[in-house]
MARVEX-940060 format. One record per residue (C-alpha): y, z negated, x; residue in one letter. Coordinates in steps of 0.02 Angstrom, whole numbers, padded with zeros to 5 digits, always signed. Layout:
residues N
YZXA
...
This chain:
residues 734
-00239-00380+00974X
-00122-00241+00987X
+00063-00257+00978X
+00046-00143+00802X
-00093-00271+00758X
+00004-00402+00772X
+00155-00330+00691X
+00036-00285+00532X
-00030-00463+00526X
+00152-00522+00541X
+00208-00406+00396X
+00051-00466+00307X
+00077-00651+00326X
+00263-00611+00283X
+00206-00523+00116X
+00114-00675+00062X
+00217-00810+00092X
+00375-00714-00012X
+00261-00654-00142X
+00209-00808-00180X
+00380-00906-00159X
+00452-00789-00283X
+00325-00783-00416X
+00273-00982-00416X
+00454-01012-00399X
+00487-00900-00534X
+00357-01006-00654X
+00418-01176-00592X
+00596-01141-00626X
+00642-01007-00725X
+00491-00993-00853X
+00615-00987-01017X
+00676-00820-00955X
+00505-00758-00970X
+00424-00865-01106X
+00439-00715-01257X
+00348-00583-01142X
+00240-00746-01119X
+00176-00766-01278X
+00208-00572-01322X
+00028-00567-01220X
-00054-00705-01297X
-00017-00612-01481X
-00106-00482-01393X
-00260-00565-01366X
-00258-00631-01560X
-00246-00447-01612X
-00378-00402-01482X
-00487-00540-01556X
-00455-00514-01717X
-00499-00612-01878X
-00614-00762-01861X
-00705-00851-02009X
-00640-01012-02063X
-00722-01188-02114X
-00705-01141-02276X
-00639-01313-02330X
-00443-01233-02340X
-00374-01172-02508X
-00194-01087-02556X
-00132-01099-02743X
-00015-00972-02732X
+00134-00968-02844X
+00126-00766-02829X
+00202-00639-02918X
+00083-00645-03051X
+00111-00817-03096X
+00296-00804-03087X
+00290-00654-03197X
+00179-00751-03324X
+00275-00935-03308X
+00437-00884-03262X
+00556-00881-03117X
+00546-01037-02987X
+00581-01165-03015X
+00476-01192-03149X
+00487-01349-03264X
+00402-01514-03193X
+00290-01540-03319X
+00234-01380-03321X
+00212-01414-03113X
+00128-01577-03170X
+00020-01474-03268X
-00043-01384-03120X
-00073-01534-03012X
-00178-01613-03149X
-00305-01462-03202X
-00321-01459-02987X
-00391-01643-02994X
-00476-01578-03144X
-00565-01474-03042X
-00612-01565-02899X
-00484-01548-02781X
-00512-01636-02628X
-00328-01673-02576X
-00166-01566-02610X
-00023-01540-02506X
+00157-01462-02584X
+00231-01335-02457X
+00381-01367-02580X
+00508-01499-02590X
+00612-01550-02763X
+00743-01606-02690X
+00843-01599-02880X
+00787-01674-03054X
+00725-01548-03180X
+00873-01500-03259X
+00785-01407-03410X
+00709-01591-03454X
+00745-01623-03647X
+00794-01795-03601X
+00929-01722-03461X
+00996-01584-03591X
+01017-01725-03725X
+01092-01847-03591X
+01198-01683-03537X
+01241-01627-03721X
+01261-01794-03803X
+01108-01799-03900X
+01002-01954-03948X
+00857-01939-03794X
+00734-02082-03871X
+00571-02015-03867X
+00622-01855-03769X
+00507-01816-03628X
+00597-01839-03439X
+00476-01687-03354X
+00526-01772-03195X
+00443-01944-03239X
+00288-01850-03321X
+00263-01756-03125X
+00281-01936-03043X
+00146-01999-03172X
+00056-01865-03123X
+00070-01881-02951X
+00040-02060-02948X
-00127-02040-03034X
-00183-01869-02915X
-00226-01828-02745X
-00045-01759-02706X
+00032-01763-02550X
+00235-01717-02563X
+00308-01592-02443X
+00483-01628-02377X
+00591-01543-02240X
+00690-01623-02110X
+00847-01532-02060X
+00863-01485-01880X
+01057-01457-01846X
+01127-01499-01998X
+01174-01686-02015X
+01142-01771-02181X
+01222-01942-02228X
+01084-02092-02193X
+01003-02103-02377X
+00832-02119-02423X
+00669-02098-02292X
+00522-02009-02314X
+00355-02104-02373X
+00225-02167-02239X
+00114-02291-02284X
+00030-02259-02115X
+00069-02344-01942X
+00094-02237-01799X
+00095-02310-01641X
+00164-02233-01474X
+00038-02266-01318X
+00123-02228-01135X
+00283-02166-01213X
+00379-02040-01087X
+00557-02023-01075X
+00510-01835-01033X
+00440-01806-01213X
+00512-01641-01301X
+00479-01726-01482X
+00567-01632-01598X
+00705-01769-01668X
+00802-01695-01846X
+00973-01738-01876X
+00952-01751-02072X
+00808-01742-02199X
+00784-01660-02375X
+00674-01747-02487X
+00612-01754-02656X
+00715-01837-02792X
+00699-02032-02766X
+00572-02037-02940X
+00450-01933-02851X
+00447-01963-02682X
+00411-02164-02725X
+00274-02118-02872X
+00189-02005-02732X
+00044-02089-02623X
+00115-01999-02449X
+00223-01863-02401X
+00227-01768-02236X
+00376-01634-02184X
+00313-01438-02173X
+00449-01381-02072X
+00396-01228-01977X
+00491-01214-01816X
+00489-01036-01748X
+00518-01016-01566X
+00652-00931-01476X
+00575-00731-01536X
+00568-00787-01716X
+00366-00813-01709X
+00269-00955-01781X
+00135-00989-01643X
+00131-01200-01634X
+00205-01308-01769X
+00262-01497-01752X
+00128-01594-01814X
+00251-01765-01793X
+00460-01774-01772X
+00541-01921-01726X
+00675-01951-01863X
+00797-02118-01846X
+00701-02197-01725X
+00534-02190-01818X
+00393-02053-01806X
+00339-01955-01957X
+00208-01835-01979X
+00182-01665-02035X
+00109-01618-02206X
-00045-01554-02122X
-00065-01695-02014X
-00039-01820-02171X
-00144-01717-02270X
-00303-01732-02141X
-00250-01940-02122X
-00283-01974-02310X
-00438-01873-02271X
-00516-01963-02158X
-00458-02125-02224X
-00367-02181-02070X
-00203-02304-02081X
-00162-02303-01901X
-00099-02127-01791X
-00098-02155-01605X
+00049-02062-01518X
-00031-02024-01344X
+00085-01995-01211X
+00064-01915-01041X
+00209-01910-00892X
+00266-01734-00966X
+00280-01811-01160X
+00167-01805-01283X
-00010-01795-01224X
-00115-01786-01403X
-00128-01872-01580X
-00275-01999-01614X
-00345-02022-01767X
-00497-02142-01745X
-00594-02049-01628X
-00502-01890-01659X
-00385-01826-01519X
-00283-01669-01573X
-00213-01598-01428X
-00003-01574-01417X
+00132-01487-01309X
+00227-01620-01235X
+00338-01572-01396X
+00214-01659-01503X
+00178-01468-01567X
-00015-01398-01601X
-00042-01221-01515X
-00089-01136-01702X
-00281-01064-01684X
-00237-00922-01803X
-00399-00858-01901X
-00329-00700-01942X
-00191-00610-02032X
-00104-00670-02200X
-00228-00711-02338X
-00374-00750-02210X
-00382-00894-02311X
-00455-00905-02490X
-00278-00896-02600X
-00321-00956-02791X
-00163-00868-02917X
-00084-01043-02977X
-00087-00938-03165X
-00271-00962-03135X
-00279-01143-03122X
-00154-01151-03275X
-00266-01029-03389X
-00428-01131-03312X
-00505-00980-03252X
-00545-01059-03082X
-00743-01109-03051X
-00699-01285-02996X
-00837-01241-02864X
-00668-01165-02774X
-00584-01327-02777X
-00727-01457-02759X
-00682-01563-02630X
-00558-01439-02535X
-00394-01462-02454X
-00281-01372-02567X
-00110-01320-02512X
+00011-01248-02659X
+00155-01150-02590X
+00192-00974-02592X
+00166-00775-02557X
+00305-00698-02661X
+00446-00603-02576X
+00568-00676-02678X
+00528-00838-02633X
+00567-00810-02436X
+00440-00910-02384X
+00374-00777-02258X
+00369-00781-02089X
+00315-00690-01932X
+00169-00734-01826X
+00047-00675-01703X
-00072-00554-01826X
+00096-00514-01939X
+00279-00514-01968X
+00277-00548-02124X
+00159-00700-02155X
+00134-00855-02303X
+00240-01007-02241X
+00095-01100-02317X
-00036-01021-02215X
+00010-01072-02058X
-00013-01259-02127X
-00181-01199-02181X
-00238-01135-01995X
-00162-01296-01945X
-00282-01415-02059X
-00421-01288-02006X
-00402-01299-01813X
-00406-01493-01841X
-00572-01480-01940X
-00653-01345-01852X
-00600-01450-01688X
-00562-01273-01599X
-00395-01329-01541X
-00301-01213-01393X
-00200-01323-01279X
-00114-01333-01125X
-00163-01496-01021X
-00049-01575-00908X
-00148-01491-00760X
-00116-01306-00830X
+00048-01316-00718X
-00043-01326-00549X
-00179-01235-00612X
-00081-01080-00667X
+00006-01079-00494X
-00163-01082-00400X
-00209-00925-00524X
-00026-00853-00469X
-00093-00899-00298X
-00253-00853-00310X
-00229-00663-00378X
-00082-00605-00293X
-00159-00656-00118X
-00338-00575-00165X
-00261-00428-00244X
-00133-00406-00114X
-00267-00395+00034X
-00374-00294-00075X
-00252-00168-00123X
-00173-00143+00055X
-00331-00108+00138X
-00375+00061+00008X
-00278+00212-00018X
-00177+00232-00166X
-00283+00311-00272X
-00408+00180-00242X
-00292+00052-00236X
-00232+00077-00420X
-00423+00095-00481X
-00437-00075-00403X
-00303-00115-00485X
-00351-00064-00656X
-00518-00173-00613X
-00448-00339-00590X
-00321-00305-00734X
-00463-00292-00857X
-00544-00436-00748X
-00393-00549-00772X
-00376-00488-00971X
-00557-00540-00975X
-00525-00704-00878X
-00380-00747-01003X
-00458-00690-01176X
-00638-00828-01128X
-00522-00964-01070X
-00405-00949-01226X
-00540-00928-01351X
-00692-00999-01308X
-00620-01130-01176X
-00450-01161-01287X
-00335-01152-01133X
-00163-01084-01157X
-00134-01023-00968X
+00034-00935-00939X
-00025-00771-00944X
+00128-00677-00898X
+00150-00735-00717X
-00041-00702-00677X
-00020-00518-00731X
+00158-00539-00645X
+00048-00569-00509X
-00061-00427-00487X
+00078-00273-00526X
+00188-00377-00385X
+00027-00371-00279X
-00005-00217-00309X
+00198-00160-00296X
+00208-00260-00126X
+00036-00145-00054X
+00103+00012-00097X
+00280-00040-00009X
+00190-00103+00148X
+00065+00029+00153X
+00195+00159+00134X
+00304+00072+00282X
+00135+00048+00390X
+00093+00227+00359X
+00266+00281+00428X
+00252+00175+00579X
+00103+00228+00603X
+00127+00395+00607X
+00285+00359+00689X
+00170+00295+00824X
+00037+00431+00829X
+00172+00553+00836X
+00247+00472+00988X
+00056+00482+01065X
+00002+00635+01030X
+00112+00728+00971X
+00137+00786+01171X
-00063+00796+01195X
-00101+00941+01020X
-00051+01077+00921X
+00074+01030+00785X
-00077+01100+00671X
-00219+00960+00745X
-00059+00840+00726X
-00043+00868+00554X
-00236+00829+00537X
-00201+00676+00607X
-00081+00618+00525X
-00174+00677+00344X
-00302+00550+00398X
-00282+00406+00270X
-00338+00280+00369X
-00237+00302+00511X
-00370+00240+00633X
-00368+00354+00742X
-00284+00228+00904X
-00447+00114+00867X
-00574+00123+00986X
-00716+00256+00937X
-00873+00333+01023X
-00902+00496+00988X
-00946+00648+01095X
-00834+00767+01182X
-00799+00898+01305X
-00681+00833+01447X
-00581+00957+01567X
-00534+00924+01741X
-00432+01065+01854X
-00351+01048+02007X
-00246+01172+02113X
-00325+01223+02278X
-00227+01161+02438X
-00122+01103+02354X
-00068+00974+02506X
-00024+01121+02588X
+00080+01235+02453X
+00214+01027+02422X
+00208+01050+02623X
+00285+01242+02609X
+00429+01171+02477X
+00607+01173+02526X
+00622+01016+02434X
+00557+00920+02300X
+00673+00996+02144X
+00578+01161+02187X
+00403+01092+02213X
+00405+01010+02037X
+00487+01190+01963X
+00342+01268+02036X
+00210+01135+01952X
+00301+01166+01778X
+00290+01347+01805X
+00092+01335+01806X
+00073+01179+01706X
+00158+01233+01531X
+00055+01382+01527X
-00111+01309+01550X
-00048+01171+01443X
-00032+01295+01293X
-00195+01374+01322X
-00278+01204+01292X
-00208+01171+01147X
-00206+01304+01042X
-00392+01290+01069X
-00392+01122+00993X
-00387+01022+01159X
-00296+00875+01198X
-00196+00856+01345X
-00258+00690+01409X
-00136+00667+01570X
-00068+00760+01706X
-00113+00680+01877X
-00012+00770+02020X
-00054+00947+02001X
-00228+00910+01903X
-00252+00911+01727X
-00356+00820+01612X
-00406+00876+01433X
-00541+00848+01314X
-00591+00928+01159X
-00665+00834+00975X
-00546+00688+00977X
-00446+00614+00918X
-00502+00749+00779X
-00669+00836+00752X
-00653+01013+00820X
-00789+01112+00784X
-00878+01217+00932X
-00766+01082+01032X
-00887+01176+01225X
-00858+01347+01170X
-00668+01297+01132X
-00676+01200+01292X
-00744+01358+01402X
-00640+01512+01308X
-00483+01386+01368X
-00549+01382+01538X
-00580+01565+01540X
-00413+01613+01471X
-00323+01505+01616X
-00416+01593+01716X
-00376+01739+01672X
-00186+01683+01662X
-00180+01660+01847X
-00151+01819+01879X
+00030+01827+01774X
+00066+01660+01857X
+00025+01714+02020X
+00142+01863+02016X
+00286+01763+01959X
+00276+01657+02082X
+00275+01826+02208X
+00431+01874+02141X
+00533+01719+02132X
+00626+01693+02307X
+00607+01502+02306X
+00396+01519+02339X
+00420+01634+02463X
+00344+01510+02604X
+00213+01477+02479X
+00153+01659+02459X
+00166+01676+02650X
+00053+01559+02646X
-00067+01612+02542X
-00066+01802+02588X
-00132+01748+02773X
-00267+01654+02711X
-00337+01772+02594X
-00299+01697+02437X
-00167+01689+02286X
-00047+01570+02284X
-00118+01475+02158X
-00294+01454+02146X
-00395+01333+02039X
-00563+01255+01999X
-00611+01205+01824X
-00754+01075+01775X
-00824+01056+01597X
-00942+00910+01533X
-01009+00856+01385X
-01066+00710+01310X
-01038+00524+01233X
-00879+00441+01278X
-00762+00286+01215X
-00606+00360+01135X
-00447+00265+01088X
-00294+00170+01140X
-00298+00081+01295X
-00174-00015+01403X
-00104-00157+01391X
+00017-00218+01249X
+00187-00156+01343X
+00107-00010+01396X
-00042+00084+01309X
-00105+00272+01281X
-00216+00360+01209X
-00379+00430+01323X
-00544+00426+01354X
-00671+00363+01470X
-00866+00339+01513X
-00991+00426+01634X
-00951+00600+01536X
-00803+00595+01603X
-00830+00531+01784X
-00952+00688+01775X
-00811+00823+01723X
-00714+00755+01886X
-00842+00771+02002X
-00892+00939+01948X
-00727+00994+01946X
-00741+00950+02131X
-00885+01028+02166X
-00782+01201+02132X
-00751+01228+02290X
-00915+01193+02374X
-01004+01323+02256X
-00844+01437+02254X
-00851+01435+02066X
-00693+01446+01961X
-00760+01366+01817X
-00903+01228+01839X
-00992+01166+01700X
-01142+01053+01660X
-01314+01091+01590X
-01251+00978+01429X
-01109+01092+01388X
-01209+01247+01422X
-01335+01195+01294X
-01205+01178+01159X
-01106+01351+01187X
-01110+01474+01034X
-01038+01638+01096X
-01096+01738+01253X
-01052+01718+01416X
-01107+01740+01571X
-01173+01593+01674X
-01234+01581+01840X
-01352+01441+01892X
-01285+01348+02040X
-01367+01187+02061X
-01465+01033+02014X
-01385+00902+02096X
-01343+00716+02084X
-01168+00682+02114X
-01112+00537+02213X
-01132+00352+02134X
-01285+00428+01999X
-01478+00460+02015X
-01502+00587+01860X
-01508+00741+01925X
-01366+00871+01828X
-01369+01063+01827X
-01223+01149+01865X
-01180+01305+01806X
-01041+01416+01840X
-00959+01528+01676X
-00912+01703+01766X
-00835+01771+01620X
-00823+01825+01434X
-00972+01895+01362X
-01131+01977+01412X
-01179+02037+01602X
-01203+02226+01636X
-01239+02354+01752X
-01214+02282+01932X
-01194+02121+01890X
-01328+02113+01776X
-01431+02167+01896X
-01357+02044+02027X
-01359+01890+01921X
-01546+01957+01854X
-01604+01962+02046X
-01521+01794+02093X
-01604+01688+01957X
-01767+01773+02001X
-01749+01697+02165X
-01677+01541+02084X
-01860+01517+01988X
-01942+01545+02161X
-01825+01397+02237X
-01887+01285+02123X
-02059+01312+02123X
-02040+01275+02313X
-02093+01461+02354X
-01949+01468+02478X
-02027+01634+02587X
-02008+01738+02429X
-01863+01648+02373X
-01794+01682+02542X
-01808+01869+02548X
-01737+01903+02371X
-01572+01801+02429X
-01525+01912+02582X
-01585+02058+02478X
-01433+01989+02343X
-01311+01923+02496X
-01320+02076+02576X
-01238+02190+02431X
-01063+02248+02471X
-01019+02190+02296X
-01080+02028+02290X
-01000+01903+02181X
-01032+01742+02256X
-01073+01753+02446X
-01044+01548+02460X
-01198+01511+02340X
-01317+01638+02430X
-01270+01583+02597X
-01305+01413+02543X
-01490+01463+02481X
-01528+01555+02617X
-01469+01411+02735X
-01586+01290+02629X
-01745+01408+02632X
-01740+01439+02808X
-01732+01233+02818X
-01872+01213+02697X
-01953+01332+02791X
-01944+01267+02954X
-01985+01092+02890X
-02077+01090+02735X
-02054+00974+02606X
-02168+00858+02541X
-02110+00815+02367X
-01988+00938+02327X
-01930+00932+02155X
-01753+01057+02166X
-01630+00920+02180X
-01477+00926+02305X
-01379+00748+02305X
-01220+00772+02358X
-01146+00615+02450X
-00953+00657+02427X
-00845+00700+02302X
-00834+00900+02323X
């Protein structure tokens, strides 16, 4: 692994392990701070839901507006209240629960105004004793409310003829325990069969999403109205308190286990927004225009819709919602069974989710571009929205929601952050590679490459370019000293440096006074040979300025000497060109690494570069880049050869020049090859006399090559072949 690799799987590894300390410590510890945005999401998925039908077995006598208008203001008279209690067992009515309490006699009782104005009271009806007849002889459990700050002096306690007994109690419980109680006057809370409280507690953003289905008052557990309500139902005397190490686990009745928070509190189901439920007027039941098929055998709540009565709340589906309606979902999720809780393992459960997502997401989202990244992203939200709206619904698990989706934006946060800082180190990195190889244009492709993978090992094919200075040995001999020999290199190097790459090249290395290039990496350049050969061409060609600078400048003058007795400019250089497959990428070791490339390509471009001088060719190329140029030039055919350490024969070429050949050496090059075809076909007489015909023009361009041919024919000649097939394997280097 390279030392970036391991620096990115450090970073990685690095990512993870704060990620996750900060978002599972954030749920562990600090989970208040976040519980409103919490549930905020969970309303979400009630709206996204929306209504569901009920069991039907639910139904709301509403003291509305229309009754108050037609009975009077609240409160109304008890024996009028009586009244209504009576036509509802009348009519069939299962069991019915007050969401009120009377917490104060009647005081518009005849007997209390002739107590209260002196009057004789025999035979005057007490309205408060007729409603505890009346409740005595109905169905009627009594609401009461238990006060939660406000202490109350130790008086009467509210009515439970039932036993509830506490199984594994927990010291940890979060039971809601009142500091007072407001009942009902003393003569109707004792005429009344039960009574249950129908306090409901909002949480800390004012919404009604679980209510206490038992409190812990003095000592002693007591049960909500909807609880009590569904005990007389089912004809059950004892209520099993279930406790887990966290607090209160569920509530058993028989075989009936109501899941709790540890509070004691049922997660509310909601069916839908306010009046989901069937709501009968109460003026209705008092002018007996209900069909008692409403009531027959229903659980009846009687409480209240009317503004002026405040009893409006706010919950998931509305902010302004019945009091008494949330006591009907609460009677209905027990029924229907369809309760949502949150089990004791939900804790390590939501942390493996925590776990679970940001991890996934995270190495999903740091491997894709941004744009990608975020579609991704946008995915697994709708996955995770998806995952939460089943369990919730159809499973009935309350997960914590927030620090799931907390999860993915952080995962997806943390992947942009890293990617961004990769992508400058990376570039960072590239830049310090290449930048010294390319044009600042084929940089800038590089660097617009998104994945940045440009250091990882690649095949692909390219042209590779090998020069070398002639006699060079000779011309570091003729240098006063060493500060002028490398002037003299950096005189001819830069130039032939920026011929390569403003063609595209890349300058692989420099080794001594040779240079290495190769064109289509670590980009794609397209017409990467004919780039390859104009460059060659054009330092050819730039010789010839070189050349006469060095002439002029006082420090070469031993160099030019030199070079003027033997016939040749100062600097003099042979170019070879090859094409094919190669391994590209960063090598080296983890200290020390660059980028290059290697594979029998390039061993190929070396040796032909070194075969320059043998053919007396400037530029050298193989039959693999020829058959890729584009543009015109003009070629002469020098060889087919095997070079030393291969068997597959190669052809070498040599590029004269730009363009196409005329006049003379059109007709020079046309004669040559003719003899060329006659080589190869072993017709070496024929071939013979066309090469001294060519070798002996005045104007000859390359006496070397038909020297050479005639040398061979005159060989071939004397002793003939017998299975001649063209080839010349050269045993050295050049």
């Amino acid at each position: 692994m390279t030392k970036l690799g391991k620096w990115k799987l450090f970073s990685h590894l690095s990512v993870l392990v704060i990620g996750l300390t900060v978002l599972i410590g954030g749920y562990l510890y600090i989970p208040q701070t976040f519980l409103s945005l919490d549930n905020r999401l969970r309303d979400f998925l009630f709206l996204a839901r929306g209504p569901i039908p009920t069991t039907g077995q639910v139904v709301i006598v509403d003291l509305d507006d229309a009754s108050l208008e037609k009975y009077g203001q609240w409160p109304w008279s008890r024996d009028l209240f009586a009244e209504l209690l009576q036509k509802l067992a009348n009519d069939g009515a299962g069991i019915v629960g007050l969401d009120i309490v009377f917490s104060e006699a009647d005081r518009t009782s005849p007997a209390k105004l002739a107590k209260r104005y002196h009057f004789p009271d025999k035979n005057l009806p007490d309205f408060d004793q007729v409603m505890a007849k009346t409740l005595a002889q109905t169905p009627t459990i009594l609401g009461y409310v238990f006060q939660m700050s406000t202490p109350t002096p130790k008086a009467d306690t509210p009515n439970i003829p039932a036993i509830f007994i506490e199984r594994g109690f927990s010291a940890n419980t979060d039971i809601l325990q009142p500091k007072g109680v407001l009942l009902n006057i003393p003569v109707l809370q004792n005429a009344a069969y039960s009574s249950g409280f129908f306090n409901n507690v909002p949480d800390e953003s004012g919404m009604v999403r679980s209510v206490p289905l038992v409190m812990k008052y003095d000592g002693v557990i007591y049960p909500s109205l909807a609880l009590e309500m569904i005990r007389i139902a089912t004809q059950k005397s004892k209520v099993f308190v279930n406790y887990s190490d966290l607090g209160v686990e569920s509530i058993q009745l028989g075989k009936m286990f109501i899941p709790t928070d540890p509070g004691g509190r049922l997660f509310v189901n909601y069916r839908g927004p306010g009046h989901t439920f069937h709501y009968i007027s109460a003026a209705r039941v008092l002018e007996n225009k209900v069909d008692p098929k409403e009531l027959d055998g229903k659980f009846v709540l009687i409480g209240t819709s009317a503004a002026g009565l405040l009893d409006l709340r706010s919950m998931p589906f509305d902010n302004v919602y019945p009091g008494v309606e949330a006591h009907a979902n609460v009677i209905d999720n027990i029924l229907k069974g369809d309760f949502l809780t949150r089990p004791s393992w939900v804790i390590s459960a939501n942390m493996l989710i925590i776990a679970v997502v940001f991890a996934f997401s995270y190495l999903i989202f740091v491997r894709l571009s941004a744009f990608w990244a975020f579609v991704a992203y946008l995915a697994e939200a709708i996955a995770l929205y998806f995952f939460y709206f089943e369990t919730l619904f159809k499973e009935g698990i309350v997960f914590n929601i927030l620090f799931g989706v907390f999860a993915l934006g952080v995962a997806f946060i943390f992947s942009l952050v890293v990617a961004y800082f990769f992508e400058t180190r990376q570039k960072m990195m590239l830049r310090g590679k290449l930048s010294s190889k390319v044009s600042p244009a084929v940089m800038e492709e590089i660097l617009k490459n998104e994945a940045n993978n440009i250091m990882e090992g690649d095949t692909r094919e390219v042209t590779v370019f090998f020069s070398d200075v002639r006699n060079f040995t000779n011309i570091s001999e003729a240098m006063p000293n060493a500060k002028t020999l490398i002037t003299f290199l950096n005189d001819y190097m830069e130039p032939m440096t920026d011929i390569i790459v403003k063609a595209q090249g890349t300058v692989d290395k420099f080794i001594g006074d040779a240079i290495m290039a190769y064109w289509n990496a670590p980009i794609d350049v397209e017409d990467h040979a004919d780039k390859a050969v104009t460059a060659s061409l054009e330092q050819i060609k730039g010789l010839d300025e070189i050349n006469e600078k060095v002439r002029q400048d006082p420090r070469f003058e031993a160099v030019v000497k030199m070079a003027d007795d033997a016939g040749v400019p100062p600097i003099d250089i042979g170019i070879g060109l090859n094409t094919g497959e190669a391994v590209v990428g960063e090598m080296g070791s983890a200290g020390r690494s660059d980028y290059t490339v290697i594979g029998d390509p390039i061993n190929l471009g070396a040796r032909l570069e070194s075969l320059c001088k043998f053919y007396n060719s400037k530029v050298t190329i193989s039959n693999f880049t020829k058959d890729l140029l584009k543009q015109p030039y003009i070629f002469r055919f020098l060889d087919l050869v095997t070079v030393k350490g291969k068997t597959e024969p190669v052809e070498v070429w040599q590029v004269q020049d730009f363009g196409q050949a005329e006049g003379r050496l059109k007709e020079e090059l046309d004669k040559y090859h003719q003899a060329i075809a006659l080589y190869k076909d072993a017709k070496f007489d024929q071939a013979l006399e066309i090469f001294k015909e060519v070798e002996a023009w005045p104007d000859k361009t390359n006496q070397n090559v038909y020297k050479m041919y005639i040398e061979r024919c005159e060989h071939y000649i004397e002793e003939p072949p017998e299975d001649f097939n063209g080839v010349f394997v050269h045993k050295t280097k050049g």
